[in-house]
N, C-alpha and C positions, 0 to 999 in steps of 0.2 A: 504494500500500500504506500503508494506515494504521495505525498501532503502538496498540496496548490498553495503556492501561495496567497497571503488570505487580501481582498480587495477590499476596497469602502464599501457598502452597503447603504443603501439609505434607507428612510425608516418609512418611506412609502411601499418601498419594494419587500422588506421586512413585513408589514403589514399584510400584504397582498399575499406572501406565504404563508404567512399563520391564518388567515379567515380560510384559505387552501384546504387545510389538512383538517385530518377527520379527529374523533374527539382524543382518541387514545395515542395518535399521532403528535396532536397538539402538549398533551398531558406529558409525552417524551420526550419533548423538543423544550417545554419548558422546566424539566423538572433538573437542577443542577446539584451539587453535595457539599453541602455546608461543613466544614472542617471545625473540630472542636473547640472552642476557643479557649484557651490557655490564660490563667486570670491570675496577677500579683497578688503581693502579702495582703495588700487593704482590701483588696474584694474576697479575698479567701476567709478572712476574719469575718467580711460580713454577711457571706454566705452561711459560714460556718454557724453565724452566731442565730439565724435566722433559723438554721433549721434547730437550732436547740428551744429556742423557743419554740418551736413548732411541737417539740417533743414535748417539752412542759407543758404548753395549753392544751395539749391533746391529754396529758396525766390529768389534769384541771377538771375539763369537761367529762369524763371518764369516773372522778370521781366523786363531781358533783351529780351525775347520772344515778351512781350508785348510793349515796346516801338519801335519794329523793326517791327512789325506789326502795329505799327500808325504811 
């Protein structure tokens, strides 16, 4: 397989291919692969810290459930 090299495109003719193709065609020609995004000490802290909370109001409501039920 040999690679062409790639030309300007404009985004009329862009357009006129995608109204083209059929749904599943369309769905593959738009669907691309987002790479993980790698996050520093400050977003990690406040990832981190976000899901701990998330663990304690889930304990919270968990055990406000069960004391309303006895």
């Amino acid at each position: 397989m040999t690679k062409t090299p790639s030309t300007s495109v404009s985004t009329a003719d862009q357009n006129l291919v995608l109204s083209s193709l059929e749904h599943d065609q369309l769905v593959g020609a738009k669907k691309h692969h987002i790479p993980r995004r790698h996050f520093n000490g400050p977003e990690l802290a406040v990832i981190w810290s976000l899901r701990l909370y998330l663990l304690f109001m889930m304990a919270v409501v968990i055990y406000q459930v069960w004391t309303a039920a006895h």
